[in-house]
C-alpha positions in Angstrom: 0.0 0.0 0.0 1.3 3.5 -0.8 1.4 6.1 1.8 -1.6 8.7 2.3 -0.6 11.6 -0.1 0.5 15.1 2.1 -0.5 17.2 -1.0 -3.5 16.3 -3.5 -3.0 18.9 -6.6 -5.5 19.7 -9.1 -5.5 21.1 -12.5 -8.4 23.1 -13.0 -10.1 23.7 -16.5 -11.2 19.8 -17.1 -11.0 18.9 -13.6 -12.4 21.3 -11.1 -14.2 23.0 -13.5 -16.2 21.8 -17.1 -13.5 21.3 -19.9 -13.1 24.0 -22.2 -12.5 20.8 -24.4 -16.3 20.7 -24.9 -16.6 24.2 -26.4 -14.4 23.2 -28.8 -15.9 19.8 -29.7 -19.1 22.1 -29.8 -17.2 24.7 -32.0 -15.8 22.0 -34.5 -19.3 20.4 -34.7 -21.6 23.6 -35.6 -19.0 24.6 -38.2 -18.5 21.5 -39.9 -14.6 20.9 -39.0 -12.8 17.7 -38.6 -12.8 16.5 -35.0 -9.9 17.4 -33.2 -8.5 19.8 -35.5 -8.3 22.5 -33.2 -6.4 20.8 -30.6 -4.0 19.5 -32.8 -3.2 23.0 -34.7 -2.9 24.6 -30.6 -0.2 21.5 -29.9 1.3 21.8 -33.6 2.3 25.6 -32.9 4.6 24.2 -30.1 6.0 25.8 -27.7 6.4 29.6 -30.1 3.0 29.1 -31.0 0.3 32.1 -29.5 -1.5 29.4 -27.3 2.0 28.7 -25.4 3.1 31.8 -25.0 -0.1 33.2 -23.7 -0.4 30.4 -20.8 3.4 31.5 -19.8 2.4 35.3 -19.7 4.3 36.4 -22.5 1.9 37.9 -24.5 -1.0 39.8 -23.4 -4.7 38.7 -24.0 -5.4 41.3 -26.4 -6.1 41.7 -30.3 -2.5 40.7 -31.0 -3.1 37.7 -29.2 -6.2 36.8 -31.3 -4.6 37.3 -34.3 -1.8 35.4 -33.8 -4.2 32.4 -32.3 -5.9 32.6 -35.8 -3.1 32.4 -37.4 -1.9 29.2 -35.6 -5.2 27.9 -36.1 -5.5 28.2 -40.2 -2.0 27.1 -41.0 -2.0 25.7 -44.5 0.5 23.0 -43.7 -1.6 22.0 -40.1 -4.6 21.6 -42.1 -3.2 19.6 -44.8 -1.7 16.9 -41.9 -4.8 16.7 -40.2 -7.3 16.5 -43.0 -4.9 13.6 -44.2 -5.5 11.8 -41.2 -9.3 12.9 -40.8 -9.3 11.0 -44.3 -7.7 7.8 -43.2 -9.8 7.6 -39.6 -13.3 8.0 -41.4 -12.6 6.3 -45.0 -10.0 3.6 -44.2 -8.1 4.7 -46.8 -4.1 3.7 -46.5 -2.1 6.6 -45.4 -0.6 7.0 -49.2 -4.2 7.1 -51.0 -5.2 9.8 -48.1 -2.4 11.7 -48.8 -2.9 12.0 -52.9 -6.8 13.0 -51.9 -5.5 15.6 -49.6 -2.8 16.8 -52.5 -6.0 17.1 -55.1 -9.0 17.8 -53.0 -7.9 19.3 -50.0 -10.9 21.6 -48.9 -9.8 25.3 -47.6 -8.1 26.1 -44.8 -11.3 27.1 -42.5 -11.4 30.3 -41.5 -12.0 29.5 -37.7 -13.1 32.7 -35.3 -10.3 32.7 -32.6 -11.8 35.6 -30.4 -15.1 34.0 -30.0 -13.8 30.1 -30.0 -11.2 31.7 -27.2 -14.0 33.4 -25.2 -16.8 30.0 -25.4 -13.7 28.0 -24.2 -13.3 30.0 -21.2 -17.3 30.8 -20.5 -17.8 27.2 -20.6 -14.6 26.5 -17.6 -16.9 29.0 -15.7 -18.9 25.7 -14.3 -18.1 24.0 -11.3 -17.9 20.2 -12.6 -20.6 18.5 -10.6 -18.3 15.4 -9.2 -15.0 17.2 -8.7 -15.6 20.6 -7.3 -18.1 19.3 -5.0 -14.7 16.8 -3.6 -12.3 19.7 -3.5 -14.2 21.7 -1.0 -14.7 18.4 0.9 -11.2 18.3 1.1 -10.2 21.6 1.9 -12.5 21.8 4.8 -11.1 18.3 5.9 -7.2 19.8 5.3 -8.7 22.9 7.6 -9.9 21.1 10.2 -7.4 18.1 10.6 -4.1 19.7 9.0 -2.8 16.6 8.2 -2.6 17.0 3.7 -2.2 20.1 1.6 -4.6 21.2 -1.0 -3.1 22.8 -4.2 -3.0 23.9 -7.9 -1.3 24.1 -10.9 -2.8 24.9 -13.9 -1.8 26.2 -17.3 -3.8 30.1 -17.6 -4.2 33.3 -19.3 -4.4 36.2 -17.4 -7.3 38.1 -17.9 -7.7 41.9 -18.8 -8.3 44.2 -15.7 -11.4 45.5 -17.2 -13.1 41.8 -18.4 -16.3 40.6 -16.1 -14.1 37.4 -15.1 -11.9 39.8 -13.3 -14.8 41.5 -11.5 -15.2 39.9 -8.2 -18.5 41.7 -8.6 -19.9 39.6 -11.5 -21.0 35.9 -11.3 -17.8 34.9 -12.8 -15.5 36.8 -10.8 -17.2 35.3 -7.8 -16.9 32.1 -8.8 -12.9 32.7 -10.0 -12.4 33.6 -6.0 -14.4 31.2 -4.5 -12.5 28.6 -6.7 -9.2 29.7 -5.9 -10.1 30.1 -2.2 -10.1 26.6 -2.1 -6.2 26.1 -2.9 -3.6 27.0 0.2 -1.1 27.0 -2.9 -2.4 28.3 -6.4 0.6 27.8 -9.2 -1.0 29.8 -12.1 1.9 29.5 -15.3 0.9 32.5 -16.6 2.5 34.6 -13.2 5.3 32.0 -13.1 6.3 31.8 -16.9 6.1 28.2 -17.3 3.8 25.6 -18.1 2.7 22.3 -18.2 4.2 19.6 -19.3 7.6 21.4 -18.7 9.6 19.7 -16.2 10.3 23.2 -14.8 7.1 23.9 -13.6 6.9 21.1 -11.6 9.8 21.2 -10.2 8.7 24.8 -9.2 5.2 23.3 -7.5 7.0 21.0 -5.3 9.4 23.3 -4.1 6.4 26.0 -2.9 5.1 23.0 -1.6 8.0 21.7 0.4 8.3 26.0 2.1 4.4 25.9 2.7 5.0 22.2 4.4 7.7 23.8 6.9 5.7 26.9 7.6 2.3 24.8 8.1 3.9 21.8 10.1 7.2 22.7 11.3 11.2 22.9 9.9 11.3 19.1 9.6 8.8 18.6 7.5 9.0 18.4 3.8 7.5 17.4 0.5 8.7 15.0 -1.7 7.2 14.6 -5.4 6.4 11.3 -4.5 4.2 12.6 -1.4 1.8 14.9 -4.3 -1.1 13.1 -6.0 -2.0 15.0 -9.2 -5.2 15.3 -11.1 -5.3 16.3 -14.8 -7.2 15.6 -17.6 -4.8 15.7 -20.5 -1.9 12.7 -20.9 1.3 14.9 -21.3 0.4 16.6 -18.2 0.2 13.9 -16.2 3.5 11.8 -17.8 5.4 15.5 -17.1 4.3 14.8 -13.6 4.8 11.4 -13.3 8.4 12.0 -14.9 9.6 14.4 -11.3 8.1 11.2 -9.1 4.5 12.8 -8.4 1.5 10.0 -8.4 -1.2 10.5 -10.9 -5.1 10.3 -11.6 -6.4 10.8 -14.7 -9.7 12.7 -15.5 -11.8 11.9 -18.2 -14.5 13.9 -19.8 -17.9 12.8 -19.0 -16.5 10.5 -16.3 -15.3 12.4 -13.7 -17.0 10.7 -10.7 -14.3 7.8 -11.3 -11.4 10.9 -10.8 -13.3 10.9 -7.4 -13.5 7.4 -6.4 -9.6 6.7 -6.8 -8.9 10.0 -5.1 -11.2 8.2 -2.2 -8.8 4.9 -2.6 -6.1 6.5 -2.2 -6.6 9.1 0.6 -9.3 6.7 2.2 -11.8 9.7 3.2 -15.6 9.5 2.1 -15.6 12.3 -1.0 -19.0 11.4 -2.6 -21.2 11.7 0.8 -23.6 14.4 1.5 -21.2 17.2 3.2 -19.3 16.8 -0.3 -22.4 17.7 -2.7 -23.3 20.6 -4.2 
């Protein structure tokens, strides 16, 4: 048996909150697009690309911003790969015959609206997820009352304008953006630390915040260890990035997100799903 966990660390958009992965499934849907051709331009823009370099606080969320994200996004060469592989997933063709179909009858580039796929993707992470959130706050009033485990974050972000209604702790959202992060004694967001996930840098970073807030919450001879963090993410390179500094893992799936909460149970062996833990 492994040992309880001292720190249980969540992602947030897919885990404590509805994945902005559905807006885009619903973007790609309405308009006709290949499935998964959006998240596969965002990861083929690497680590240069305008989605990177937003969540590490390089570039401001502004019209530049947008433009460049569009850009990414209608890529003639992206589109050509994907639509090659869209061709061999839904007609079976070998890899060669999709390839001389997408050289002939390739259709255009589509002209994808980045501002307002950008903004859906972030109105829809607005919304508690009805297994997972309803956990967390179990746990952070168990961590408050018996002191015993840490309760943390690290999630890939954009920082939003001062003047936008999620920054507003007088609108619904901005409410909801405090209440959420109220429930973290350590909140790595890799937009204020320039990194992100799944660089082994910003782990390594998480577990050394970790490791000071352990000494100041139970004494100098305490410490954290990556193998004393369980971590909860929804997307595979995130968790291996973690896995790869020693941290334990659980994934989250879409649409499942109740199992997330029954291993989290297993593994910490507290009731998670009971009646203080609903909404």
């Amino acid at each position: 048996m492994s040992p309880k966990p001292k720190v249980i660390l969540f992602d947030i958009g897919g885990v404590c909150v509805v994945s902005p992965m559905q807006a885009i499934a619903a973007y790609e849907k309405s308009h006709s697009l290949p499935a998964g051709y959006i998240n596969h331009a965002i990861s083929a823009s690497g680590q240069n690309g305008a989605w990177a370099r937003l969540e590490r606080g390089e570039i401001p969320l502004d019209a530049s911003f947008f433009r460049a994200f569009g850009a990414d996004l209608r890529s003639e060469s992206v589109w050509r790969t994907h639509y090659t592989q869209h061709l061999r997933k839904s007609t079976s063709q070998p890899t060669g015959q999709s390839a001389e179909e997408t050289l002939f009858n390739c259709p255009p580039v589509p002209a994808i609206d980045a501002e307002k796929l950008y903004w859906e993707m972030m109105s829809i992470s607005r919304n508690p997820d009805p297994n997972i959130y309803p956990a967390l706050r179990q746990l952070r009033s168990l961590a408050d009352k018996n002191g015993d485990f840490i309760v943390a974050a690290c999630s890939n972000t954009s920082i939003f304008p001062a003047d936008h209604p999620f920054s507003d702790p007088n609108t619904t959202e901005g409410k909801f953006n405090k209440e959420l992060k109220g429930n973290f004694e350590l909140f790595v967001s890799s937009a204020h630390v320039g990194m992100r996930k799944p660089g082994r840098d910003i782990y390594e970073y998480t577990i050394r915040e970790l490791d000071s807030l352990a000494k100041r919450k139970w004494g100098k001879g305490n410490m954290v260890r990556p193998g004393d963090v369980v971590f909860l993410d929804d997307i595979g390179a995130n968790l291996k990035g973690a896995r790869e500094v020693g941290m334990r893992t659980i994934k989250v799936v879409m649409g499942r997100t109740e199992d997330a909460v029954r291993e989290l149970e297993k593994i910490t062996g507290l009731d998670l799903r009971g009646e203080k833990a609903r909404l």
